[in-house]
C-alpha angles and dihedrals in degrees: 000000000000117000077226087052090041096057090034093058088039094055091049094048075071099068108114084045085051093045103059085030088058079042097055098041090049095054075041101066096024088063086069094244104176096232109059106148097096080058100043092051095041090052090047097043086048099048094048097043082050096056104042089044093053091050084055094053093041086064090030084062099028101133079216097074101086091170107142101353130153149204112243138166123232106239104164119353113189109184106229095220101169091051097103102036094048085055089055102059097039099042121027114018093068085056083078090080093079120086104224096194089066114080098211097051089047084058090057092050093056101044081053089046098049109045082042073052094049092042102061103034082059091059092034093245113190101215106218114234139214087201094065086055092052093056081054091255106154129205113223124179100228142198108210132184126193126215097265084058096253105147117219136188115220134155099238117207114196143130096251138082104253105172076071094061100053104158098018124124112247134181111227132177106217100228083187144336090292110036138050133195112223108220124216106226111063127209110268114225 
């Protein structure tokens, strides 16, 4: 994974905290405060980050992009169905403790975001991210084998209901050592 694709997927991971940060600037700036700058340039970072994060994740997850991929048999697909929601609390929940309409405590959000940023594209962290589930993307703990019968184990994210398919030949894209994108379009034999 891209350093670009690794900050890109961490920042997203963010959405629900950027969403009530874009609220309360916002508020913020529509209450007529005299000092709005802080909020005007929180709400335009963030808009611009989003969308060209999202872009990012929109090619990181194209069924198209068959770069690397590989042929592999379902042996054992659990749904992790807590992923998100763990991410949540640890994460993200103790990050509304900042005021964001403060500049100073924005700077120490940011000091705090970007070394937690820094932390996880060196290790090649995937952030998990409440977006993908919005778009109906599951996370399933897999058992793969290859063709050559080497097993594997991978968190597959994918749109389709792959306890369902144990057994089965799919066509996955590693994003990192731990985790594998399942592509639409399988191989034809």
């Amino acid at each position: 994974m891209s350093i670009i694709t690794g900050f890109s997927m961490f920042f997203l991971s963010f959405f629900p905290l950027w969403i009530s940060v874009l609220f309360l600037d916002i508020k913020s700036i529509c209450e007529g405060n005299p000092n709005i700058q802080t909020e005007a340039i929180s709400v335009l970072l963030i808009l611009i980050v989003s969308i060209i994060s999202l872009i990012i994740l929109m090619l990181e997850f194209n069924p198209k992009n068959m770069q690397g991929s590989q042929e592999y048999s379902i042996i054992t697909a659990i749904e992790e169905k807590t992923i998100t929601a763990d991410f949540l609390l640890s994460y993200i929940l103790p990050l509304f403790a900042f005021d964001f309409t403060v500049w100073s405590e924005v700077v120490l959000f940011l000091v705090f975001f970007f070394v937690f940023a820094f932390l996880s594209i060196r290790h090649s962290h995937f952030s998990v991210n409440i977006l993908l589930e919005l778009m109906n993307y599951r996370f399933y703990s897999c058992e793969l084998k290859n063709e050559d019968g080497i097993s594997i184990s991978k968190t597959v994210i994918c749109q389709e209901i792959l306890s369902a398919r144990i057994g089965e030949t799919i066509l996955v894209r590693p994003i990192n050592n731990e985790y594998a994108v399942k592509l639409n379009e399988e191989k034809q034999h």
